[in-house]
LUMVOSE-795473 format. One record per atom (N, C-alpha, C, O): x, y, z negated; residue in one letter. Coordinates in steps of 0.2 Angstrom, whole numbers, padded with zeros to 4 digits, always signed. Layout:
BEGIN
XYZA
...
//
This chain:
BEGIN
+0648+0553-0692X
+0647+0546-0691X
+0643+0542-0696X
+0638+0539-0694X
+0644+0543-0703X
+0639+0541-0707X
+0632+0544-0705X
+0627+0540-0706X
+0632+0550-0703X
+0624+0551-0703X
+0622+0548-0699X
+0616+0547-0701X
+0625+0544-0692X
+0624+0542-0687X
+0623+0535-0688X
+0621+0532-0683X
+0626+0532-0693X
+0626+0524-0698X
+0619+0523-0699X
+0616+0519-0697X
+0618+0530-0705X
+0611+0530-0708X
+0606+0529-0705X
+0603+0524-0706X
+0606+0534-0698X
+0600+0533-0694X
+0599+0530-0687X
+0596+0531-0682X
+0604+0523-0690X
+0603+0517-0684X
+0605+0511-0690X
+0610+0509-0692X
+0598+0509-0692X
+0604+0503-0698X
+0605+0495-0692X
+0607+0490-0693X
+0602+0497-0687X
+0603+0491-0683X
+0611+0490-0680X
+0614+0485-0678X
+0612+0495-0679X
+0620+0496-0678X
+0625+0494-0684X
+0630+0493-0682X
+0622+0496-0689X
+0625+0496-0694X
+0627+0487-0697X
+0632+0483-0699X
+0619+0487-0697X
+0620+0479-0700X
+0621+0474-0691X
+0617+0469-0690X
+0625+0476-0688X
+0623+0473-0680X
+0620+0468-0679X
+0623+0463-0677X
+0613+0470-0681X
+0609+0467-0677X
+0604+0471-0671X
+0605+0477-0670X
+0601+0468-0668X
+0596+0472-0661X
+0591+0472-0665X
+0589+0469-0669X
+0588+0478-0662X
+0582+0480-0662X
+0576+0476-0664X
+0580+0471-0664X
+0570+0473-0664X
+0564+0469-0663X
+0563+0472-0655X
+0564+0468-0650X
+0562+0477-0655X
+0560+0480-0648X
+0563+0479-0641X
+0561+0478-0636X
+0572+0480-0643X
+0574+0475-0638X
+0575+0469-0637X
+0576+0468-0631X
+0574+0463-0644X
+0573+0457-0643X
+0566+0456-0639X
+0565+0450-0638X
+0563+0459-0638X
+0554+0458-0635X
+0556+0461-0628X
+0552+0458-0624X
+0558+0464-0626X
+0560+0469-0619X
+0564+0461-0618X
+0561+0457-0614X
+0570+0460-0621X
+0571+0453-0616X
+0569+0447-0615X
+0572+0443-0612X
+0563+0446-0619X
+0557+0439-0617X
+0553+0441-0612X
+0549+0437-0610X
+0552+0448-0611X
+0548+0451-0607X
+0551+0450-0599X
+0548+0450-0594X
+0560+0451-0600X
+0561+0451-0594X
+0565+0443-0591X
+0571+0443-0589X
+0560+0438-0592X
+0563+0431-0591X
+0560+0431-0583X
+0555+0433-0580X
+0565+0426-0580X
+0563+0427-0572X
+0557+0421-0574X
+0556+0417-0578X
+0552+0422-0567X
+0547+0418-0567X
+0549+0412-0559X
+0548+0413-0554X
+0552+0408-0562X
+0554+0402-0557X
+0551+0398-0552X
+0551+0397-0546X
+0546+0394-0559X
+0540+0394-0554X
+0536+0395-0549X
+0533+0392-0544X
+0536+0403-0553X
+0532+0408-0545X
+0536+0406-0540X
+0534+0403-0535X
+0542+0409-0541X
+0546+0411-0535X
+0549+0405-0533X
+0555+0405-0530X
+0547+0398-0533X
+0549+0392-0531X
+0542+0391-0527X
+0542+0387-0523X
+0537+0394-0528X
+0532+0392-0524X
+0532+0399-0518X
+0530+0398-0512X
+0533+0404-0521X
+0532+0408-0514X
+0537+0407-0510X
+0537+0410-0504X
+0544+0403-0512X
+0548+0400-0507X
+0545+0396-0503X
+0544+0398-0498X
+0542+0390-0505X
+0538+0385-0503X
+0535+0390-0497X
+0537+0391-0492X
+0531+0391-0498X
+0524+0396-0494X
+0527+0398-0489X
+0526+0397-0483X
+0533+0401-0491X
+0538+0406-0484X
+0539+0400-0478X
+0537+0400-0472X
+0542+0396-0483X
+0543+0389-0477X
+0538+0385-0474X
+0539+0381-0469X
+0532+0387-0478X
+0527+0381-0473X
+0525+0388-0467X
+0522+0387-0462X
+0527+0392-0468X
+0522+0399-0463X
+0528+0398-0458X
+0527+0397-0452X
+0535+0399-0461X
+0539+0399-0456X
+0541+0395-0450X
+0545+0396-0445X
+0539+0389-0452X
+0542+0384-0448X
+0536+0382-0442X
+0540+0380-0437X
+0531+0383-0440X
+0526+0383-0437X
+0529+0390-0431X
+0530+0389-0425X
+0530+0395-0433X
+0532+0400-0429X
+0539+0398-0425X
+0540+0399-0419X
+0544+0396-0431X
+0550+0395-0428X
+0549+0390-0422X
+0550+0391-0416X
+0545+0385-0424X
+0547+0379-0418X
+0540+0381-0412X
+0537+0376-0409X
+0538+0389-0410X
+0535+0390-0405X
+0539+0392-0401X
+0539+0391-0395X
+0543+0397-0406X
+0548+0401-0402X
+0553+0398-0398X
+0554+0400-0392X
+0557+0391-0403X
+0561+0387-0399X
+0561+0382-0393X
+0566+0379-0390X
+0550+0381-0393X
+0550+0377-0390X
+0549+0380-0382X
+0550+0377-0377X
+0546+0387-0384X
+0546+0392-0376X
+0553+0391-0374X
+0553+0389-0368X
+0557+0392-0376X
+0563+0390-0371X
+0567+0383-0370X
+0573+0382-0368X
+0561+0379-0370X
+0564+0371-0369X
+0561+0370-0359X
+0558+0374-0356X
+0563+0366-0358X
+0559+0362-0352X
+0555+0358-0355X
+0555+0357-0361X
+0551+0355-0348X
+0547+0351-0351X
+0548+0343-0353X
+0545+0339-0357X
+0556+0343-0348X
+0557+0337-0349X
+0562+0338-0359X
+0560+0336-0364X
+0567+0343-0358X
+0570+0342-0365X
+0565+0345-0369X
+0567+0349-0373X
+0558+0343-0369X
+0554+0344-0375X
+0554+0339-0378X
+0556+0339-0384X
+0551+0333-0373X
+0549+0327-0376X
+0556+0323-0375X
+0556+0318-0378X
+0559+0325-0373X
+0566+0319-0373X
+0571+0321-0382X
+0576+0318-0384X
+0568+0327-0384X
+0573+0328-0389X
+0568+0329-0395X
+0562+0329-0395X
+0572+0331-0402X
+0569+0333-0409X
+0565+0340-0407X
+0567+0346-0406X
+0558+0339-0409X
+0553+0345-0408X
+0558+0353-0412X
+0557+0359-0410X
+0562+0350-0417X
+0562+0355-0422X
+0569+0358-0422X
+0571+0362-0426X
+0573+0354-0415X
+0581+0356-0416X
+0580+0361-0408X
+0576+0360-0404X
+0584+0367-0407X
+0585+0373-0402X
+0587+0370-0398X
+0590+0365-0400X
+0587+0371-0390X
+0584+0369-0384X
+0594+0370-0383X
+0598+0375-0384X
+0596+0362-0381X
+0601+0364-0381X
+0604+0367-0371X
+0609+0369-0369X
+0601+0367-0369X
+0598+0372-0361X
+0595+0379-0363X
+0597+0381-0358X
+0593+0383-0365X
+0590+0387-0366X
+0585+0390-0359X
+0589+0393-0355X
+0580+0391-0358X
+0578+0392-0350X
+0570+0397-0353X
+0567+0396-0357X
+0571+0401-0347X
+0568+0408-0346X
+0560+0404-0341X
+0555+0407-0341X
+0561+0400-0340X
+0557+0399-0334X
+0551+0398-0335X
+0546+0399-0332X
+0550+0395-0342X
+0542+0396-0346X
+0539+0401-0344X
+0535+0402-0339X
+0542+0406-0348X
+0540+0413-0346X
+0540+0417-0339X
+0536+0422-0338X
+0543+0415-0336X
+0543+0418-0329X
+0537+0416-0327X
+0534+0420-0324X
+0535+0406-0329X
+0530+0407-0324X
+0522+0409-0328X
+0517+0410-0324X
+0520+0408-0333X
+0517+0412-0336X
+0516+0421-0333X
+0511+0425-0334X
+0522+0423-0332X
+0520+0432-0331X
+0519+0432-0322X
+0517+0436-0318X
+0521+0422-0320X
+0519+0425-0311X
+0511+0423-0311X
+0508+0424-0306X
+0507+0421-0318X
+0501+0419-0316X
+0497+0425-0319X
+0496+0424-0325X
+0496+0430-0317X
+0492+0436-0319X
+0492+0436-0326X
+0487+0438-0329X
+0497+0436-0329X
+0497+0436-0339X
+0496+0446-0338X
+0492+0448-0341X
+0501+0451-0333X
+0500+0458-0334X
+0493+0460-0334X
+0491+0464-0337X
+0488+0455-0328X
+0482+0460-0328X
+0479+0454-0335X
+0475+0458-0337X
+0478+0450-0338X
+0476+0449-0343X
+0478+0454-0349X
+0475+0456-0354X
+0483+0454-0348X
+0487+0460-0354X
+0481+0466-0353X
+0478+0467-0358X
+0482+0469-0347X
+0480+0474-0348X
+0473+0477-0350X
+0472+0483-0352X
+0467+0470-0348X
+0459+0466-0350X
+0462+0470-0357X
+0463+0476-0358X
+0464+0465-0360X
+0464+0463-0367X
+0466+0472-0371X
+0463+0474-0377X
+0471+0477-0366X
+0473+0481-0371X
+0466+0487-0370X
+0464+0491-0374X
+0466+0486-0363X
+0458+0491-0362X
+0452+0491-0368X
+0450+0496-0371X
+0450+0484-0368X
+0444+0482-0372X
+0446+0482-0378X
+0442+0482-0383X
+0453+0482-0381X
+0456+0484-0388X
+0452+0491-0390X
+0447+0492-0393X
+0457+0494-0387X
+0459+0502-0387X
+0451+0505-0387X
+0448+0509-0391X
+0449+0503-0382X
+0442+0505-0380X
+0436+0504-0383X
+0431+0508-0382X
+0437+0498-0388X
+0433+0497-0393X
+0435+0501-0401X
+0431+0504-0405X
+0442+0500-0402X
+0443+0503-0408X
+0444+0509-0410X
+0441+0511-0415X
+0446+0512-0406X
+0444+0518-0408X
+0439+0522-0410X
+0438+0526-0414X
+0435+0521-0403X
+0427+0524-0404X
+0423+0521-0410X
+0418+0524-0412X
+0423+0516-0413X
+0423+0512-0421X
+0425+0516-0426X
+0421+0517-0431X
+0431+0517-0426X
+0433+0520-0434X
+0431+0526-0434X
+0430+0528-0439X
+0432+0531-0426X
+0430+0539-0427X
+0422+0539-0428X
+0419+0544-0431X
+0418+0534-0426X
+0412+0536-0429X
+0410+0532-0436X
+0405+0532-0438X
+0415+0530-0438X
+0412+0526-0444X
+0415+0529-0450X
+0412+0528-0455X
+0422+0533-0447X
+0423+0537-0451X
+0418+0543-0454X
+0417+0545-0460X
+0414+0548-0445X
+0412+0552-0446X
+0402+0548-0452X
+0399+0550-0457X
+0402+0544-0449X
+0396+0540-0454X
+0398+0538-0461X
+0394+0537-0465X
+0403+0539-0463X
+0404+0538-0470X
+0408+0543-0471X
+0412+0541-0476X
+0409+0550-0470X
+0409+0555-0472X
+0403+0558-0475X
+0401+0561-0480X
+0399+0555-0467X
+0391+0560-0469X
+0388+0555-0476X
+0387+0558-0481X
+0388+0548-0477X
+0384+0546-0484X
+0387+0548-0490X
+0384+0549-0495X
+0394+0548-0491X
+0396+0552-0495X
+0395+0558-0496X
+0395+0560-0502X
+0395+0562-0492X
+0396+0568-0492X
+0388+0572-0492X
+0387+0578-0495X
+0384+0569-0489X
+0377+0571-0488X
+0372+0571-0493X
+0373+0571-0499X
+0366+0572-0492X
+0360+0569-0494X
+0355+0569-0493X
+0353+0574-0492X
+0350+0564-0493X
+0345+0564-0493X
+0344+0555-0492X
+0348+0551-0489X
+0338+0553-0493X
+0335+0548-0493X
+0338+0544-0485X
+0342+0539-0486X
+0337+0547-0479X
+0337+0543-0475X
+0347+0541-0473X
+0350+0537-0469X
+0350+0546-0477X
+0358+0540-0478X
+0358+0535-0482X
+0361+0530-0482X
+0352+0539-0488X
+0354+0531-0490X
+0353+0522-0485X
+0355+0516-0484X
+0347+0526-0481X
+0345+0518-0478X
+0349+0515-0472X
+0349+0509-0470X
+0352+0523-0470X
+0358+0522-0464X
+0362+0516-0469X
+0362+0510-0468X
+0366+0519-0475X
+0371+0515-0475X
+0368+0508-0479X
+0373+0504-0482X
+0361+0505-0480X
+0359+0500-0481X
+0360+0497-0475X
+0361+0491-0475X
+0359+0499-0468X
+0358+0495-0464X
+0363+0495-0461X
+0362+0491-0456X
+0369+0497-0461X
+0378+0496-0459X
+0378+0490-0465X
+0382+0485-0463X
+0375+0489-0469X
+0378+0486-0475X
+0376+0477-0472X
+0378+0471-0473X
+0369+0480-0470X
+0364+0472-0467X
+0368+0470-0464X
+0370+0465-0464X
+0370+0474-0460X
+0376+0472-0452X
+0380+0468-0456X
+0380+0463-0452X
+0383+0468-0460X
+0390+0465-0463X
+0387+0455-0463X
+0389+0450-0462X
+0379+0458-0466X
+0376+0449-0465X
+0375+0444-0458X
+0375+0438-0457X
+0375+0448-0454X
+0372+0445-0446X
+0382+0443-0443X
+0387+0447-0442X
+0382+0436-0442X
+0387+0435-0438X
+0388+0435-0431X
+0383+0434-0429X
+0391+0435-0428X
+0392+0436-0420X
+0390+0430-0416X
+0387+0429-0411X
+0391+0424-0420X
+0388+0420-0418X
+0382+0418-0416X
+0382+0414-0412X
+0376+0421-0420X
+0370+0421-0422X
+0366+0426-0416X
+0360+0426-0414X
+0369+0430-0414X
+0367+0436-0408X
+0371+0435-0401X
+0371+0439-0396X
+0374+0429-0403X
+0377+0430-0395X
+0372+0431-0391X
+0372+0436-0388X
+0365+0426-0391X
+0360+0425-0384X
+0358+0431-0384X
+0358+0434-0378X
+0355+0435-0388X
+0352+0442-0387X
+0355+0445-0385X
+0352+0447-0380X
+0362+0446-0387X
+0368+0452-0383X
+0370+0450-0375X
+0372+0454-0371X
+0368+0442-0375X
+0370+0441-0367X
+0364+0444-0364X
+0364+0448-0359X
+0358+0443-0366X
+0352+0445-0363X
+0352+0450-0362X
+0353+0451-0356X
+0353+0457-0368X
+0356+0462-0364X
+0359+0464-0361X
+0358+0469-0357X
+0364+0461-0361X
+0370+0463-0356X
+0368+0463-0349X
+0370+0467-0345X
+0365+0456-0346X
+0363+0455-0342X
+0355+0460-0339X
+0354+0462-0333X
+0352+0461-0343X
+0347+0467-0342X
+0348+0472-0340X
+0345+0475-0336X
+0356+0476-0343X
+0357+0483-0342X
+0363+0483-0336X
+0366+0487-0335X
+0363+0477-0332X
+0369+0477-0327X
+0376+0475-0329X
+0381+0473-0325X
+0376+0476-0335X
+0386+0475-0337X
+0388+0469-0338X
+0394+0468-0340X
+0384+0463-0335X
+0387+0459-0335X
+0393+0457-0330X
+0393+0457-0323X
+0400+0453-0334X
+0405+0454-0331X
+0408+0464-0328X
+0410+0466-0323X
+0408+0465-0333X
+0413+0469-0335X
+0415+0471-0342X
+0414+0469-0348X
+0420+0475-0339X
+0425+0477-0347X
+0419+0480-0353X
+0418+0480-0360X
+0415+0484-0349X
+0410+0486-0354X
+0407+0483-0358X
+0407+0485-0364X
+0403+0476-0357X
+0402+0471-0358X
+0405+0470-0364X
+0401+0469-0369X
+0413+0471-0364X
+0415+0468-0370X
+0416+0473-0375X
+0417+0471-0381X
+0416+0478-0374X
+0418+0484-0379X
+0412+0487-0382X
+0412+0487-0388X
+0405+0488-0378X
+0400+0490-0381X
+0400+0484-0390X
+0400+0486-0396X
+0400+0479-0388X
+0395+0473-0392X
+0403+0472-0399X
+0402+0472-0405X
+0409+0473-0397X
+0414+0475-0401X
+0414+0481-0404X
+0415+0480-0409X
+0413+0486-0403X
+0411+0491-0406X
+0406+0492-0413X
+0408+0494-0418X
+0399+0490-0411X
+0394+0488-0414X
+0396+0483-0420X
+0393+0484-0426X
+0402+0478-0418X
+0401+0473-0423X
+0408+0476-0429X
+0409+0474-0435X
+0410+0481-0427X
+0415+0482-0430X
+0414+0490-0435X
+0418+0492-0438X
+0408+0491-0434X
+0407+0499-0437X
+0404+0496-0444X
+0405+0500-0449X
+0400+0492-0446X
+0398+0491-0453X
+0405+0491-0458X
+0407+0495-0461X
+0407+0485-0457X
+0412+0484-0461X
+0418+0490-0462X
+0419+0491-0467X
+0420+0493-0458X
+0422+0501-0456X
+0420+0506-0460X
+0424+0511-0461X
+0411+0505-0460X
+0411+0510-0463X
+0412+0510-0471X
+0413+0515-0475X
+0411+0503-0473X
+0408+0501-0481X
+0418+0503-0481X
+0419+0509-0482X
+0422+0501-0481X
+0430+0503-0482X
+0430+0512-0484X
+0430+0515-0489X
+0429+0515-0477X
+0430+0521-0476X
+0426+0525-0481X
+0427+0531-0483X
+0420+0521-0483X
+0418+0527-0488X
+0418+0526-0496X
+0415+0530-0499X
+0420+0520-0497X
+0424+0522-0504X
+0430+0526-0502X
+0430+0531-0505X
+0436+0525-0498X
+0440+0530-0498X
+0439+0537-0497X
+0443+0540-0500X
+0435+0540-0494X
+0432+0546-0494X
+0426+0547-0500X
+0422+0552-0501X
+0426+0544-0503X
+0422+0545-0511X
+0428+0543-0516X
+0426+0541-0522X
+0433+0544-0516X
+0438+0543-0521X
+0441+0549-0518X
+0446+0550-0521X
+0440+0555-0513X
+0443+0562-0514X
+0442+0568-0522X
+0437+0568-0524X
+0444+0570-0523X
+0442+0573-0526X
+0437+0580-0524X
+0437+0584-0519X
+0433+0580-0529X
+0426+0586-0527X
+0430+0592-0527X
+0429+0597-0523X
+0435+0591-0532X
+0438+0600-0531X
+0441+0603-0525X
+0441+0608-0522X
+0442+0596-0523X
+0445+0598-0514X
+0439+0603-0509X
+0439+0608-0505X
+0434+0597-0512X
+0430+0601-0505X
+0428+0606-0509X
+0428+0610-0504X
+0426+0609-0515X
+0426+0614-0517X
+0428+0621-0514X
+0425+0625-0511X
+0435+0619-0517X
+0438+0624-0515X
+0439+0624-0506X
+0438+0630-0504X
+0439+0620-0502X
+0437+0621-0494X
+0430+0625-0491X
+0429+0627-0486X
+0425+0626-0498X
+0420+0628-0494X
+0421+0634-0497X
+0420+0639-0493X
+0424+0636-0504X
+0425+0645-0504X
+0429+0646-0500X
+0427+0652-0497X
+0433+0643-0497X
+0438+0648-0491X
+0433+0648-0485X
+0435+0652-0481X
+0427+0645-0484X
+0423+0646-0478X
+0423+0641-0474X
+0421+0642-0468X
+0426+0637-0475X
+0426+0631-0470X
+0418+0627-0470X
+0413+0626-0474X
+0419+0625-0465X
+0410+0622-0463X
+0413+0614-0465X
+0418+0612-0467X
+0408+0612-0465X
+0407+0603-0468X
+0413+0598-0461X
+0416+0592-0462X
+0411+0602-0455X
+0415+0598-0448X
+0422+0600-0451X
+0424+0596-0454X
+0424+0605-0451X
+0432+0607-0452X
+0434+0602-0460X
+0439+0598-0459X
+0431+0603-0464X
+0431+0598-0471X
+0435+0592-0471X
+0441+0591-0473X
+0426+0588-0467X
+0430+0581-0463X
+0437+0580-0462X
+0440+0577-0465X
+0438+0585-0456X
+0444+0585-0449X
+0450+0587-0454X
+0456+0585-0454X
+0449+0592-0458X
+0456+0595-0460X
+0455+0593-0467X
+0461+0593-0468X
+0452+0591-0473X
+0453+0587-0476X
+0453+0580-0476X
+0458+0576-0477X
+0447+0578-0475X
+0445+0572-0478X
+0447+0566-0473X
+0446+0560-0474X
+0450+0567-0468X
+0452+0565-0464X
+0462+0564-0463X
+0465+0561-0459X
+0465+0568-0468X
+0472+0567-0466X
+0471+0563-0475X
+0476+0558-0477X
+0467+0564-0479X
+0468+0560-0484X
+0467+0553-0485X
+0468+0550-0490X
+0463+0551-0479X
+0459+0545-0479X
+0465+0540-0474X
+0464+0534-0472X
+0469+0544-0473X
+0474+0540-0468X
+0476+0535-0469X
+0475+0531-0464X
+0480+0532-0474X
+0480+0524-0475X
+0475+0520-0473X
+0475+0514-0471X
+0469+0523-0475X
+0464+0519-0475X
+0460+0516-0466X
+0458+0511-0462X
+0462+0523-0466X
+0461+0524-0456X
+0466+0519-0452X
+0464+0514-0449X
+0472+0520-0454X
+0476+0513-0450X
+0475+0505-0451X
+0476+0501-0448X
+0472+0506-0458X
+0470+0500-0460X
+0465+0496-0457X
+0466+0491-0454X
+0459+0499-0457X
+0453+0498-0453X
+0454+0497-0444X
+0452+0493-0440X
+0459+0504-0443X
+0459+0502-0436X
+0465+0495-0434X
+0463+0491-0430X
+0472+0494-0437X
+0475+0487-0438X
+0472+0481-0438X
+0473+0476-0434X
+0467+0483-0444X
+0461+0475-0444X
+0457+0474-0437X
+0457+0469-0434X
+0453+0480-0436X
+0446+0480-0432X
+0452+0478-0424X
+0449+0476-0419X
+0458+0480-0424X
+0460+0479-0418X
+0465+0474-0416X
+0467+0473-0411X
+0465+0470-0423X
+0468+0462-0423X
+0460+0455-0419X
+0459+0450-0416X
+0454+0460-0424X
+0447+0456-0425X
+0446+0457-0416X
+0444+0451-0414X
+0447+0462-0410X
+0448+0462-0404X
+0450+0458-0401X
+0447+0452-0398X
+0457+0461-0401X
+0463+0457-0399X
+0462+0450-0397X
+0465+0447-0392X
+0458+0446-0403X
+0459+0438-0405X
+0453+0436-0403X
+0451+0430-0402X
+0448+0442-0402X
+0440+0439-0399X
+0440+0435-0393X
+0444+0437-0388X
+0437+0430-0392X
+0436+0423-0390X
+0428+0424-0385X
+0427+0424-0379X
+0423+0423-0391X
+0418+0421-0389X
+0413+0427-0384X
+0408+0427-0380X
+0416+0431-0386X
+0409+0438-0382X
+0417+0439-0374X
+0416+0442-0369X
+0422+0437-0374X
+0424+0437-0366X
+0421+0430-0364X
+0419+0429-0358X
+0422+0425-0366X
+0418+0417-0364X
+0412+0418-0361X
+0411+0416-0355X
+0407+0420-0365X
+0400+0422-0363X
+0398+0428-0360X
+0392+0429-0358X
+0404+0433-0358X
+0400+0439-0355X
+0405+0441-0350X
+0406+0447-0349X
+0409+0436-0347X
+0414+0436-0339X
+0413+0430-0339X
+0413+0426-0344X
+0413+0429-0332X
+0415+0423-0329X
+0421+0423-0323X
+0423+0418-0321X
+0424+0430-0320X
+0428+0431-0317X
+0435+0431-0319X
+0436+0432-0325X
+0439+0430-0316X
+0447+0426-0318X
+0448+0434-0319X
+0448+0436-0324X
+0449+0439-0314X
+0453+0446-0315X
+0450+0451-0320X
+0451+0457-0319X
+0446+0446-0325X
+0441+0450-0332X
+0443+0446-0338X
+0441+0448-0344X
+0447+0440-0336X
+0449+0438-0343X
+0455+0444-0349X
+0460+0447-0347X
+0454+0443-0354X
+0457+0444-0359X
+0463+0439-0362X
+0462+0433-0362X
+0468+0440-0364X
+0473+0436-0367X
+0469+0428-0372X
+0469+0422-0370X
+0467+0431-0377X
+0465+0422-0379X
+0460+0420-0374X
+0462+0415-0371X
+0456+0422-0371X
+0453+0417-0364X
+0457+0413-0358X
+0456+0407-0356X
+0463+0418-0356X
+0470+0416-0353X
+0473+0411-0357X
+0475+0406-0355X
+0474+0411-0361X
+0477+0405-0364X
+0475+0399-0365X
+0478+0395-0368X
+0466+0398-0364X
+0463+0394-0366X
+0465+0390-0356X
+0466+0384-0355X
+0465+0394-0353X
+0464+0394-0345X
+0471+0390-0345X
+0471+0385-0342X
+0476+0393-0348X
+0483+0389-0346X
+0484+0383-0349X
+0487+0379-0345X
+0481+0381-0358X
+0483+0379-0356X
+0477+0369-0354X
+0478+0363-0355X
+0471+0376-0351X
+0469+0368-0349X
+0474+0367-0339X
+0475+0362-0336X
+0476+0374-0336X
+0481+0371-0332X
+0488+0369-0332X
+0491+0368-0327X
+0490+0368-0337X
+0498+0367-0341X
+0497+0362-0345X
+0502+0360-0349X
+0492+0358-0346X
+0491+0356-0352X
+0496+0348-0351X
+0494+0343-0354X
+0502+0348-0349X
+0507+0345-0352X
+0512+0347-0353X
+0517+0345-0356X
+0512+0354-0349X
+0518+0358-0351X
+0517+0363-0357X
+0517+0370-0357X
+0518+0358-0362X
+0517+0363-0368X
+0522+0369-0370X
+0521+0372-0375X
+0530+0370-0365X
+0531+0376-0367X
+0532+0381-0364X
+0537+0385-0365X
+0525+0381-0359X
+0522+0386-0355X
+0517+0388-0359X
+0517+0394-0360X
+0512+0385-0361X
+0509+0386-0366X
+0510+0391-0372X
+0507+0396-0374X
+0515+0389-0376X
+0520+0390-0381X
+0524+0398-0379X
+0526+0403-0383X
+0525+0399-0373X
+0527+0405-0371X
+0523+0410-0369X
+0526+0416-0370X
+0516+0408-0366X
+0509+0412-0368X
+0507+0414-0374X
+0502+0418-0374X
+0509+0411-0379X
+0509+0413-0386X
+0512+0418-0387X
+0510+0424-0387X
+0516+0416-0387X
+0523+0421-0388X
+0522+0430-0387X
+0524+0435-0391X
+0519+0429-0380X
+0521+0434-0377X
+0513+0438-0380X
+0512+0444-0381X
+0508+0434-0381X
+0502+0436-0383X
+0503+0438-0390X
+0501+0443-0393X
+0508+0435-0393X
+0508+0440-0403X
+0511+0445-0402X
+0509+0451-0403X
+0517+0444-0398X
+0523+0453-0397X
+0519+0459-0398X
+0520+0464-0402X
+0514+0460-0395X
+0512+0469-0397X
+0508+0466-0402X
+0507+0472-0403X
+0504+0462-0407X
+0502+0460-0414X
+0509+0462-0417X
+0508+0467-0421X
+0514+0460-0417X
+0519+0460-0421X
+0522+0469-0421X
+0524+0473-0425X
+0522+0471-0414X
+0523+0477-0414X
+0519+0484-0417X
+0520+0490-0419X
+0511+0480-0416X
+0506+0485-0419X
+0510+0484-0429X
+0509+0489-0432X
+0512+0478-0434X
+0513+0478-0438X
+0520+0484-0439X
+0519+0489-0442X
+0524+0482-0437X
+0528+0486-0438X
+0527+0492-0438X
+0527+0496-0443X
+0526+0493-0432X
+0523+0503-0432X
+0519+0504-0439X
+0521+0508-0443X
+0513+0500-0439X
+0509+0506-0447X
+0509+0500-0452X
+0503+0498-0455X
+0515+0496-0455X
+0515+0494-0460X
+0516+0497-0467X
+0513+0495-0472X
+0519+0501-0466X
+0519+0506-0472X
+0511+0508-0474X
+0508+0508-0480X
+0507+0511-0467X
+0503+0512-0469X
+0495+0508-0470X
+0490+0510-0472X
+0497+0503-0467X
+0494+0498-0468X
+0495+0492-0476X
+0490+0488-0477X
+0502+0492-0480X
+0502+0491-0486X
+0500+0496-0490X
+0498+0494-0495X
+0500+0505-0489X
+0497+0509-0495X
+0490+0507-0494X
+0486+0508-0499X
+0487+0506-0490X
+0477+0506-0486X
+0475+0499-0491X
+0471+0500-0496X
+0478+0495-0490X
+0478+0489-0494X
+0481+0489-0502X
+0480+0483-0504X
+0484+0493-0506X
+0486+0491-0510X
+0483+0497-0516X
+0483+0498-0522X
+0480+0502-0510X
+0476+0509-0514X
+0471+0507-0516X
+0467+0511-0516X
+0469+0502-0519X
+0463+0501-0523X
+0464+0498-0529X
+0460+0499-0533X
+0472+0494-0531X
+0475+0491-0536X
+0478+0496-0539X
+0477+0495-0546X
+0481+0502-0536X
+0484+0508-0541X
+0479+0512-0545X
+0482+0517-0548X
+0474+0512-0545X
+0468+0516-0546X
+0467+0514-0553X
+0462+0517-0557X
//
């Protein structure tokens, strides 16, 4: 016990440590923060809540009651008639030119930003200089040229129409992501891949490609929200009602609803559900994609 006196004299004389009295000024709650990201939560959520509550009003207990009190009727009928005005084949516009755009994106942008990291010679470097110019030219700025095309090569008013020029717009920024994460593997990796005899394809495929995985969901998440929400390349490159996509459809309903705001309100609704359902699915790996550059 004495020895144990000896070599603690802060016990002895009971007082605390310095070390512990600094550990607990270090763990003081911060108030402020956490009174403004309460704040934040409530300005984000309150917009959302009174979309959803207001999809299940009529249109007479919209304007007859408080915007922000739950429908005391609750009714389906918004939505019914919304899914009786063609919302499945807008759905399914919208999941075609998604799907059809995104993917063939990240697989070649991945495969292009294997090759600049991994390669060499002069002419990648100028490749990924000119993926890079891409990132400066807005969509805006080329609409006319890409209509002109479009209309040159036939595809106007098709799905193709919208996937090709989606595609294109979405591989610069794609690749400049992808290939810092695939320049952040370790050399010993592929190293050691190429004494066992693997070729530079297999490499890619069976390393550099399950390790780049967070980064792959994240790009493909982004690049297939950036889709999903595009507006201006189905406006300009359809003009046929059974080629619309989801935001074109809603722009259509609600100039024909435009007093029944919670028909409109429920074409919302039903247009985030797979936005919300794609988050769930790869939010795991869509926060490691996003936050692997901060732990480094």
């Amino acid at each position: 016990m004495a020895t144990q006196a000896a070599a603690n004299p802060a016990a002895r004389t009971g007082k605390s440590s310095p070390s512990g009295s600094r550990r607990g000024s270090t763990e003081r709650k911060n108030w402020l923060g956490g009174a403004f990201g309460w704040l934040w939560l409530l300005i984000v959520l309150i917009p959302i809540y009174w979309i959803v509550i207001t999809s299940f009003k009529s249109s007479a207990g919209y304007f007859g009651t408080n915007p922000l009190l739950p429908a005391s009727e609750p009714t389906l009928d918004n939505y019914k008639l919304v899914l009786e005005n063609d919302f499945a084949r807008y759905f399914m516009n919208s999941v075609i030119v998604t799907v059809g755009a995104t993917i063939p994106a990240v697989l070649v942008s991945f495969m292009a930003a294997f090759a600049i990291v991994r390669g060499a010679g002069r002419w990648l470097k100028a490749v990924n200089a000119l993926f890079l110019m891409g990132l400066a030219i807005p969509l805006q700025a080329t609409i006319i040229p890409i209509y002109l095309i479009i209309i040159k090569s036939g595809m106007y008013n098709s799905l193709g129409a919208l996937i090709l020029p989606s595609i294109a717009f979405a591989i610069p920024l794609t690749v400049l992501i992808l290939s810092n994460f695939v320049r952040d593997v370790p050399n010993e990796l592929f190293e050691a891949m190429r004494m066992d005899g693997s070729s530079e394809w297999g490499t890619m495929w069976r390393l550099a490609f399950p390790l780049t995985r967070p980064a792959l969901v994240t790009v493909t998440i982004y690049q297939g929200l950036q889709i999903w929400n595009g507006f201006l390349l189905p406006l300009i490159l359809t003009d046929r009602a059974d080629l619309r996509v989801l935001p074109l459809a809603l722009w259509t309903f609600q100039g024909q609803y435009s007093v029944n705001i919670p028909a409109v309100l429920a074409s919302v609704v039903l247009t985030t559900l797979p936005i919300l359902v794609l988050y769930i699915v790869g939010r795991r790996q869509l926060l490691s994609g996003l936050t692997a550059g901060f732990s480094k």
